[in-house]
mmCIF file of the C-alpha atoms, coordinates in Angstrom:
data_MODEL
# 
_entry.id   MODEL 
# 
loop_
_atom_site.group_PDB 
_atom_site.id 
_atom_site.type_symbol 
_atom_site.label_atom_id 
_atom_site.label_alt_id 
_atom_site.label_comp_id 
_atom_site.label_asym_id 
_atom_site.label_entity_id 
_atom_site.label_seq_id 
_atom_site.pdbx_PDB_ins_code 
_atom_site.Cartn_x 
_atom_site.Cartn_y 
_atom_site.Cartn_z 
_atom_site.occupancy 
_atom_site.B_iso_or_equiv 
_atom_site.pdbx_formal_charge 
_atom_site.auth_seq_id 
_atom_site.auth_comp_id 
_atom_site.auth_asym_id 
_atom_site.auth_atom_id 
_atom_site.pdbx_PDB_model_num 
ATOM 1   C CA . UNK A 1 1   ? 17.293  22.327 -19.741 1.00 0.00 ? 1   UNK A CA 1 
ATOM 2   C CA . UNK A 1 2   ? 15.232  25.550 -20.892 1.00 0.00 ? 2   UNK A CA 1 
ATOM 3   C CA . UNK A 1 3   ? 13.886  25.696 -24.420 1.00 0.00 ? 3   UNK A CA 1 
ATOM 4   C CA . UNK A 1 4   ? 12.059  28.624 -24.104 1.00 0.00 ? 4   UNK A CA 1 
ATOM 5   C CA . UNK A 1 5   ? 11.379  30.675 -27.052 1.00 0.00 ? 5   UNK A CA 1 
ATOM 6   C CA . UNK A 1 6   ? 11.347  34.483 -27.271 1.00 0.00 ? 6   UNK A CA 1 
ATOM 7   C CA . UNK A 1 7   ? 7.549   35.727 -28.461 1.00 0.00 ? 7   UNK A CA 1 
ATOM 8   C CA . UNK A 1 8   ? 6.792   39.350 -29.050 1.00 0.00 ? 8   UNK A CA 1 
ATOM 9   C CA . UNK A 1 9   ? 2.804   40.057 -28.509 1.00 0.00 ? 9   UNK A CA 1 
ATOM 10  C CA . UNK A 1 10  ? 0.779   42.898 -29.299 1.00 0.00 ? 10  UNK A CA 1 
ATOM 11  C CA . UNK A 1 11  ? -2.121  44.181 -26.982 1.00 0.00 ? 11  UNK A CA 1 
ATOM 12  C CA . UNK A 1 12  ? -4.917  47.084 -27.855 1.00 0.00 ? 12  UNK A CA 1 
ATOM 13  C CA . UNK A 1 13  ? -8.092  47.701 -26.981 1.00 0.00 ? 13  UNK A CA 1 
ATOM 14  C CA . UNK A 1 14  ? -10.267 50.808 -27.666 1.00 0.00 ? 14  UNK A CA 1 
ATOM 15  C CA . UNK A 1 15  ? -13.376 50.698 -25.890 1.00 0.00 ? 15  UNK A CA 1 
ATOM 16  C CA . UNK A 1 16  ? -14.168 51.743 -22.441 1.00 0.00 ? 16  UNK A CA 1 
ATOM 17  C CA . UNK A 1 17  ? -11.531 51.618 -19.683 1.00 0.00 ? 17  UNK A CA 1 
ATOM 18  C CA . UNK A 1 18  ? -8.700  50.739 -22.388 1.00 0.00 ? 18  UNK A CA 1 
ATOM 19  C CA . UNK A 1 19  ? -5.594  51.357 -20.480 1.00 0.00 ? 19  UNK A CA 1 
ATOM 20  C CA . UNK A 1 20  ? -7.249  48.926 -17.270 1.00 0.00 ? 20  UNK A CA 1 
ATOM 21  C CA . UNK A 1 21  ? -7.937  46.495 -20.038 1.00 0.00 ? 21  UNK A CA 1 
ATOM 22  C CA . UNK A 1 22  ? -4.637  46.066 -21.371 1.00 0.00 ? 22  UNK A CA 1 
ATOM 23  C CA . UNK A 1 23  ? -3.590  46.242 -17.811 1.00 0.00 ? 23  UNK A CA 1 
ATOM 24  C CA . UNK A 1 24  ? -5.207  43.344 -17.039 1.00 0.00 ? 24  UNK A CA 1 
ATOM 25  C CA . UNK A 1 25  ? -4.075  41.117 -20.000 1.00 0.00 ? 25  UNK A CA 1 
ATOM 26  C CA . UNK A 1 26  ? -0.744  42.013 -19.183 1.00 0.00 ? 26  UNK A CA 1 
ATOM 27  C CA . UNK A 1 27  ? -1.454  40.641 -15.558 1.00 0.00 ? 27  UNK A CA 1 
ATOM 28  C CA . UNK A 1 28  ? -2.992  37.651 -16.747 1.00 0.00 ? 28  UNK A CA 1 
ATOM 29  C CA . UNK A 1 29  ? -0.350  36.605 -19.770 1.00 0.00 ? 29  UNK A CA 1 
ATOM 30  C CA . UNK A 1 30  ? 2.380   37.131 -16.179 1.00 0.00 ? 30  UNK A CA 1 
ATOM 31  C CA . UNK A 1 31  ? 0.720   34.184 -15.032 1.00 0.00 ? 31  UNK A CA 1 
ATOM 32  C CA . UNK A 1 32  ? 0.825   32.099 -18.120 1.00 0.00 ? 32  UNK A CA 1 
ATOM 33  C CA . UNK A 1 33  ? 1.990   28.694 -17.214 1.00 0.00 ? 33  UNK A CA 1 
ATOM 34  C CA . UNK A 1 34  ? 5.888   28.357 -18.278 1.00 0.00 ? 34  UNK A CA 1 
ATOM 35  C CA . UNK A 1 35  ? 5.916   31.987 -19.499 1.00 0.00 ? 35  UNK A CA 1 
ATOM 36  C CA . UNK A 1 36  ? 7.625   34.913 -18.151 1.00 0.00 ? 36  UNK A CA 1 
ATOM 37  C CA . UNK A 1 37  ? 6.334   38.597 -19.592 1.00 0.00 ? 37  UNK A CA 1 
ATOM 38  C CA . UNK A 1 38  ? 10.585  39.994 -19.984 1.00 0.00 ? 38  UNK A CA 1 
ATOM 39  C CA . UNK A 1 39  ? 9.471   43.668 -21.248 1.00 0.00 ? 39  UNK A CA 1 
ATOM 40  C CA . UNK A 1 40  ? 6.507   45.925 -21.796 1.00 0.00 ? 40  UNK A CA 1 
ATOM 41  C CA . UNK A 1 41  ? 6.963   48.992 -24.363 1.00 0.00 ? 41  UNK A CA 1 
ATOM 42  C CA . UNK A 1 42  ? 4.978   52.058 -23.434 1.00 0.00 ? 42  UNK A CA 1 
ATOM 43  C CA . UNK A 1 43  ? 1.726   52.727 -24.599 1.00 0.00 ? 43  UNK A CA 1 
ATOM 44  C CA . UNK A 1 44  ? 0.650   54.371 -27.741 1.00 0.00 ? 44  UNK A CA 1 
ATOM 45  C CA . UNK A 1 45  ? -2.300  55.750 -28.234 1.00 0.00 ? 45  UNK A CA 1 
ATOM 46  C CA . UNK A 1 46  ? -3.305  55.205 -32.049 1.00 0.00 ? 46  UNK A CA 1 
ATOM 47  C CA . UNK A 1 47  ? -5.655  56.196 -34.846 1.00 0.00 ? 47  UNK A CA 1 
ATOM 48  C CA . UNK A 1 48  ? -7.956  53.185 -35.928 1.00 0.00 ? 48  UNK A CA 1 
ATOM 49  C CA . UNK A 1 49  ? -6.415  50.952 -38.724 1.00 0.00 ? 49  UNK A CA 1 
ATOM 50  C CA . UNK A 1 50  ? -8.676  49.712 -41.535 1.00 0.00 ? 50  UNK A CA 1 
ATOM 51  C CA . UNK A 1 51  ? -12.166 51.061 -40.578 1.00 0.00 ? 51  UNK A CA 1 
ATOM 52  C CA . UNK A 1 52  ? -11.618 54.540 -38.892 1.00 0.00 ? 52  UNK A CA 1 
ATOM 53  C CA . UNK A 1 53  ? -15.140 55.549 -37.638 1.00 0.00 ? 53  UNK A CA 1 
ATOM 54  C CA . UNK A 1 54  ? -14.436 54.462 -33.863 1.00 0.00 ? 54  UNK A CA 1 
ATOM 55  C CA . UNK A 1 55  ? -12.451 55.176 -31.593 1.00 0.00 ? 55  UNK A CA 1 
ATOM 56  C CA . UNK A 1 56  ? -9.056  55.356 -30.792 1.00 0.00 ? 56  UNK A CA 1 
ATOM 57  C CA . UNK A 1 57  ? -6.859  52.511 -29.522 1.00 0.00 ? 57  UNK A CA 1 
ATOM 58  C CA . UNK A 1 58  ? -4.281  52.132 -26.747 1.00 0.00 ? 58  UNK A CA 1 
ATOM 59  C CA . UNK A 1 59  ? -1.594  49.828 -28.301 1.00 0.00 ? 59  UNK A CA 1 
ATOM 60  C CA . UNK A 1 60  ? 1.728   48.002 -26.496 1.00 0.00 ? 60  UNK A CA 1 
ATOM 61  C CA . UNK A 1 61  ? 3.377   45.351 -27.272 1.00 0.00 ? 61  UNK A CA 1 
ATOM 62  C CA . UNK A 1 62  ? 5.186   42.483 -24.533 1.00 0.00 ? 62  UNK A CA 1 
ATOM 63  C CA . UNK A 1 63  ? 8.027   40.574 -25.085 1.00 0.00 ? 63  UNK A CA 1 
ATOM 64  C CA . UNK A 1 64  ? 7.857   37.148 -23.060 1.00 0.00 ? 64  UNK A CA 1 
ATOM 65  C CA . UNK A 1 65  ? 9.467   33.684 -23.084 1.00 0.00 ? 65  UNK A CA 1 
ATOM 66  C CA . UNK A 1 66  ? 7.330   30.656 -23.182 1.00 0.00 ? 66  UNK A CA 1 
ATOM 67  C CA . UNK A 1 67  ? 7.843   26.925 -23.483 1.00 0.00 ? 67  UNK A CA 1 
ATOM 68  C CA . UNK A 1 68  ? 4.317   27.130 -25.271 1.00 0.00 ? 68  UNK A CA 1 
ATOM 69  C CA . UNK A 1 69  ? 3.900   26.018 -28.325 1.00 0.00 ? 69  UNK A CA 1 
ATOM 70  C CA . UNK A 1 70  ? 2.141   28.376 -30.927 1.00 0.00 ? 70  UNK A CA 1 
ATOM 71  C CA . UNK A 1 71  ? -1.405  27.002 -30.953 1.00 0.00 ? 71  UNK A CA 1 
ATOM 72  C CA . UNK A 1 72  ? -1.343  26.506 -27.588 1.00 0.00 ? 72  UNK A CA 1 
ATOM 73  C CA . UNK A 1 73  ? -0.296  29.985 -26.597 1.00 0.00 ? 73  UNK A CA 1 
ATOM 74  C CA . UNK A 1 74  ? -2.700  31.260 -29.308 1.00 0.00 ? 74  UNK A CA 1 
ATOM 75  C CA . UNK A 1 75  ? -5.424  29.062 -27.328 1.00 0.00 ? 75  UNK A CA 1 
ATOM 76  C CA . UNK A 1 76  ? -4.535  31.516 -24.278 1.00 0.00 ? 76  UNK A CA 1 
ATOM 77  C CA . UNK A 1 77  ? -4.217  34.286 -25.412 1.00 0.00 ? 77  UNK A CA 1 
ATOM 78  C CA . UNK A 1 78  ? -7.972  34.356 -27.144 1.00 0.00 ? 78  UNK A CA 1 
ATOM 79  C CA . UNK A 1 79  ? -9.218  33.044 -23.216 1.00 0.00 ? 79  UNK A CA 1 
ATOM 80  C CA . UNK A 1 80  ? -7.598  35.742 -21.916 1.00 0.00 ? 80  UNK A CA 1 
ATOM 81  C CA . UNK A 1 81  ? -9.393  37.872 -24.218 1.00 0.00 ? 81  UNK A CA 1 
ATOM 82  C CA . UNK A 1 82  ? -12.466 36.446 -23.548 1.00 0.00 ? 82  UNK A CA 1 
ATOM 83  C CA . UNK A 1 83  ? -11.915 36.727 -19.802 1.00 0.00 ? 83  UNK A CA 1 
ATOM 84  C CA . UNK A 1 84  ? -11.870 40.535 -19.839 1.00 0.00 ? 84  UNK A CA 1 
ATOM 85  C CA . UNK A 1 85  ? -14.963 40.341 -21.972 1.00 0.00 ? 85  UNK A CA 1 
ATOM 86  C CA . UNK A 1 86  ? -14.127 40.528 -25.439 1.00 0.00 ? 86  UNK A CA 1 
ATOM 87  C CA . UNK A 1 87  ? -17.023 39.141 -27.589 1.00 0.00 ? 87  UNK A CA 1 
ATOM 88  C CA . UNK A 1 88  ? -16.329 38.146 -31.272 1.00 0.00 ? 88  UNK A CA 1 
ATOM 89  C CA . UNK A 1 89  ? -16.164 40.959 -33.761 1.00 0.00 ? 89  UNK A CA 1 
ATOM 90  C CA . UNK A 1 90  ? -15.818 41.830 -37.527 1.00 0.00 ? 90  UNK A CA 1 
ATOM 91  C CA . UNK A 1 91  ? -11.877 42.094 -38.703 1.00 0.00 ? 91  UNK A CA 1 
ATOM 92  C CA . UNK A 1 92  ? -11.120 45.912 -37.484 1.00 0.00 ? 92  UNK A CA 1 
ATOM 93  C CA . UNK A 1 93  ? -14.386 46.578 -35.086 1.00 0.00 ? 93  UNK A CA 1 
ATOM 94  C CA . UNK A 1 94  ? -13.802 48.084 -31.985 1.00 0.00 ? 94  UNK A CA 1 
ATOM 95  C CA . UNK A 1 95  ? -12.787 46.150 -29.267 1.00 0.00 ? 95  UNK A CA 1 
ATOM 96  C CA . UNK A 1 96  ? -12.159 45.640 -25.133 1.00 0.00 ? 96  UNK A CA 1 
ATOM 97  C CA . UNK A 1 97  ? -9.167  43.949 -25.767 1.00 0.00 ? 97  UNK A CA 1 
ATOM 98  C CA . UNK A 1 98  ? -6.746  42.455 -28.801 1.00 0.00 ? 98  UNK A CA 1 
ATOM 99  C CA . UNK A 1 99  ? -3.550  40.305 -28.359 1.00 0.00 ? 99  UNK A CA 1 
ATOM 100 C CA . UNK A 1 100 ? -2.174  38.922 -31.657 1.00 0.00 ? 100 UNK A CA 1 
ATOM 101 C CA . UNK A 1 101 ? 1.136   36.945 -31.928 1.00 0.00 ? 101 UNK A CA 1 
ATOM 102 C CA . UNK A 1 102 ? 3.536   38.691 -33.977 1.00 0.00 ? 102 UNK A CA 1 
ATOM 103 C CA . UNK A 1 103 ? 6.722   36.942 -33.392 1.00 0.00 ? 103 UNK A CA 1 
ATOM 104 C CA . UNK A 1 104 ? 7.593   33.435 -32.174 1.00 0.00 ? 104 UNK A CA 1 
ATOM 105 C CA . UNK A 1 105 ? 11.002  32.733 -32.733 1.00 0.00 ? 105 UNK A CA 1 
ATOM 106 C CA . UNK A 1 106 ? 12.047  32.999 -35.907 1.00 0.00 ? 106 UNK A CA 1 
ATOM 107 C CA . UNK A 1 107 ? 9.168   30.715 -36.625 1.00 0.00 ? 107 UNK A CA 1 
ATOM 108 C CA . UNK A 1 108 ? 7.074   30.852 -39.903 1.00 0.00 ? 108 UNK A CA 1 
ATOM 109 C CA . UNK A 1 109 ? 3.185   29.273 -39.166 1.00 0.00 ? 109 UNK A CA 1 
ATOM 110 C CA . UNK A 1 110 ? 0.855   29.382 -41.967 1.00 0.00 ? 110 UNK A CA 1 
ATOM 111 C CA . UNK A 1 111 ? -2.660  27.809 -40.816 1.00 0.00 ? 111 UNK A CA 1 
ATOM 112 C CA . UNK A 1 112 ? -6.006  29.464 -41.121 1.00 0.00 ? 112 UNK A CA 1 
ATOM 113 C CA . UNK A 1 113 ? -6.417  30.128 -37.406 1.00 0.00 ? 113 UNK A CA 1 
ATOM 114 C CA . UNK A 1 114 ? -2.613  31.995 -37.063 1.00 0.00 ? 114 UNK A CA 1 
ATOM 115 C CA . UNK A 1 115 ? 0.175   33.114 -39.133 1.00 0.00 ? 115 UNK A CA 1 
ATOM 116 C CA . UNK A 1 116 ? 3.043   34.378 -38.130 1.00 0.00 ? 116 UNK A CA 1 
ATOM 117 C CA . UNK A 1 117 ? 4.414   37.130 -38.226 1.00 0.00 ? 117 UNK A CA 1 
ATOM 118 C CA . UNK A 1 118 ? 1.893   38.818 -37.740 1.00 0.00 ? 118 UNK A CA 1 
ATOM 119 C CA . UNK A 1 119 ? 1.023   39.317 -41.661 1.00 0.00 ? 119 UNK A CA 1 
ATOM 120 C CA . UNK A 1 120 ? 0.424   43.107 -41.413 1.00 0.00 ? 120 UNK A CA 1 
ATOM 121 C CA . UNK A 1 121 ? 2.740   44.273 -38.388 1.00 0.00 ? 121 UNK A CA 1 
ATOM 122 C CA . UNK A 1 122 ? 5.437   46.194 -41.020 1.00 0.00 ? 122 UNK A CA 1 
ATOM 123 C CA . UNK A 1 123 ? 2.123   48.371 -41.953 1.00 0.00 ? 123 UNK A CA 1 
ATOM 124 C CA . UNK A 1 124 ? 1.258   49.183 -38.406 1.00 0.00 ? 124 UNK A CA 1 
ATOM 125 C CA . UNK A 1 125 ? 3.350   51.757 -36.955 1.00 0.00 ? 125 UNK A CA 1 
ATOM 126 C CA . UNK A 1 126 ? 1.065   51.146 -33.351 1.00 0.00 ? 126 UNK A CA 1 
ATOM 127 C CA . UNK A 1 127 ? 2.833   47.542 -33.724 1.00 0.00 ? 127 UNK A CA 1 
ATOM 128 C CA . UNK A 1 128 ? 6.421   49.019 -35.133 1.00 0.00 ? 128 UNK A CA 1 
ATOM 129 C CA . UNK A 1 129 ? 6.853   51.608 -32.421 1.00 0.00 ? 129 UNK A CA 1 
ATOM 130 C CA . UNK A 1 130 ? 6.835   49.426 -29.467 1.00 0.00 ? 130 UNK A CA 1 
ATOM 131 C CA . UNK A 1 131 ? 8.327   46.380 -31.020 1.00 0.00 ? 131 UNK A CA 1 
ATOM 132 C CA . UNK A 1 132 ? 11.214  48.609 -31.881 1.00 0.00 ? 132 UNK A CA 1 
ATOM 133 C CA . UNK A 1 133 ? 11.196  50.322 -28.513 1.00 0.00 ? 133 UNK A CA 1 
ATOM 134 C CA . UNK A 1 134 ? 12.151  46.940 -27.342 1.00 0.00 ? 134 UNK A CA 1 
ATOM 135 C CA . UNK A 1 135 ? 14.358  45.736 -29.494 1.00 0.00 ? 135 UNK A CA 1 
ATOM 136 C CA . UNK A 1 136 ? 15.554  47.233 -32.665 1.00 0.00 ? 136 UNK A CA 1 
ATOM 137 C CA . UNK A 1 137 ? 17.667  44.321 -33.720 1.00 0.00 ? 137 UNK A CA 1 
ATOM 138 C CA . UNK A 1 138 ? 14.705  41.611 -34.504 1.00 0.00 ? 138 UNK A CA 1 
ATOM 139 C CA . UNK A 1 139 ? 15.281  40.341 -37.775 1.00 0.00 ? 139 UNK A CA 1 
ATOM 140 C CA . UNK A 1 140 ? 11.931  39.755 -39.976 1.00 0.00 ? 140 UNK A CA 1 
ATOM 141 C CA . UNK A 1 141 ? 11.928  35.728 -40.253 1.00 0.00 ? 141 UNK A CA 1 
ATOM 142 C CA . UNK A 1 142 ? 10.685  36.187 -44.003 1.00 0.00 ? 142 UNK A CA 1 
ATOM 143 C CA . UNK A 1 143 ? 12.431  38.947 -45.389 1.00 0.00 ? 143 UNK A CA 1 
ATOM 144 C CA . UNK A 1 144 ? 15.670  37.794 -43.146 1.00 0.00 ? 144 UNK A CA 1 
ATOM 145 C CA . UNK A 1 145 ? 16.496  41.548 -42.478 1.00 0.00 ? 145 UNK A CA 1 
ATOM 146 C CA . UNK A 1 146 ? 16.122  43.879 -39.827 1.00 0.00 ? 146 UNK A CA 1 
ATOM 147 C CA . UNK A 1 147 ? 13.050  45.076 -39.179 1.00 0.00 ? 147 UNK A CA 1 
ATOM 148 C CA . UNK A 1 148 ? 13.800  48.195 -38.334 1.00 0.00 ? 148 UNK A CA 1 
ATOM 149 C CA . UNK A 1 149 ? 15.813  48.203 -41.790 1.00 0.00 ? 149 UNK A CA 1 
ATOM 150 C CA . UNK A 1 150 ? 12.223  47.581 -43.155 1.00 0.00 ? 150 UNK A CA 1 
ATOM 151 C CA . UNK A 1 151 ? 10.458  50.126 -41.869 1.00 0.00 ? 151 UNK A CA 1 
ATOM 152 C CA . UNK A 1 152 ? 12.795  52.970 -41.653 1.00 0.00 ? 152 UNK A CA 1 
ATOM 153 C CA . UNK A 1 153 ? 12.215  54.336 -45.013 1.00 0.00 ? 153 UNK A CA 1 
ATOM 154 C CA . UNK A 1 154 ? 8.099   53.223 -45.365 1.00 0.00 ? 154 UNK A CA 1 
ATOM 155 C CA . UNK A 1 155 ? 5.394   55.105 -44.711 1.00 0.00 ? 155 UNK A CA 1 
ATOM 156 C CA . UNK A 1 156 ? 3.559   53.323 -41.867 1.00 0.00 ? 156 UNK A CA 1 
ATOM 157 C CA . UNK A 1 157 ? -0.681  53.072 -41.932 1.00 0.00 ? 157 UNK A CA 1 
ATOM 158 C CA . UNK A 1 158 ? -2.108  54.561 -39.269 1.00 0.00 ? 158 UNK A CA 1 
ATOM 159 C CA . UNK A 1 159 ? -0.937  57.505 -36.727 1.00 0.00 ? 159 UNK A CA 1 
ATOM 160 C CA . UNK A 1 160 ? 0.505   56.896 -33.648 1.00 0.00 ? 160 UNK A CA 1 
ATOM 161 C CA . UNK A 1 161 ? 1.522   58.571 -30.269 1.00 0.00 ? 161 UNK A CA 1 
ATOM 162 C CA . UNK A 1 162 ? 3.403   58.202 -27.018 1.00 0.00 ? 162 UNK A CA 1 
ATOM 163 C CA . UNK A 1 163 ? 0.442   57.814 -24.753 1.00 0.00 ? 163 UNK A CA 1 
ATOM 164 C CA . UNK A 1 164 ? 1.909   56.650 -21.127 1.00 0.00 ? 164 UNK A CA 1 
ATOM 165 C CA . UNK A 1 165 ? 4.447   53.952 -20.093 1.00 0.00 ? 165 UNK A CA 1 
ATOM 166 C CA . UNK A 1 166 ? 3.517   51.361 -17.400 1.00 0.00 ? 166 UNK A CA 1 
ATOM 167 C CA . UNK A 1 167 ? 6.525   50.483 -15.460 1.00 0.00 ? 167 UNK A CA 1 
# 
């Protein structure tokens, strides 16, 4: 029987070779045990959010199934980072690479080390854009609406464009 669940993940990285970097994360979450990566958006390349005096970031976002379990794929996802040589940084530094959880399910996890959603994402149009790109149906598991519906008439924080698309 498959209980996989349907996770939406967000990659960026702005420092150095950024588009090899998120590259590579997306070739190492394909190889996730009992995970399959199901669509990548393009890539966006985006203004910095929260402290703006670096550079810019290359953003995407994944959608994969997983028989994970939320901690666990959490636990991955920051060795994955790690792997590509992300050391830790202050909230909004620059970084190699970035992958946050922003949707598992329609699962609602409030612990210090995760929450999701992502608690930000309907500020982020570097998040929005290539969420929606791949699916503007997802429903918000809070606000039980659209998120497209959401977003549609909100300003988003921080600029962002169509940088390249991968596949």
């Amino acid at each position: 029987m498959n209980f996989y669940k349907t996770i939406y993940i967000g990659l960026g990285s702005n420092l150095g070779e950024r588009l090899d970097y998120i590259k590579e994360a997306i070739d190492l979450i394909k190889k996730l045990p009992s995970t399959s990566v199901k669509a990548v958006s393009s890539i966006y390349e985006s203004e910095p959010y929260g402290k703006t005096d670096q550079p810019k970031f290359l953003n995407c976002v994944l959608k994969l199934n997983t028989e994970l379990e939320p901690l666990e794929l959490l636990r991955k996802l920051k060795d994955i980072e790690k792997k590509i040589g992300r050391t830790e940084a202050g909230r909004w530094d620059p970084r190699i690479i970035d992958i946050d959880i922003l949707l598992y399910d329609d699962l609602f996890v409030d612990l210090p080390e995760l929450k999701i959603p992502h608690p930000d994402m309907l500020n982020r149009d570097f998040v929005i854009k290539p969420l929606l790109e791949l699916d503007e149906s997802i429903v918000h598991p809070i606000e039980k609406r659209k998120i497209f519906d959401l977003v549609r008439d909100k300003r988003l924080g921080g600029k962002s464009n169509f940088y390249s698309k991968l596949n």
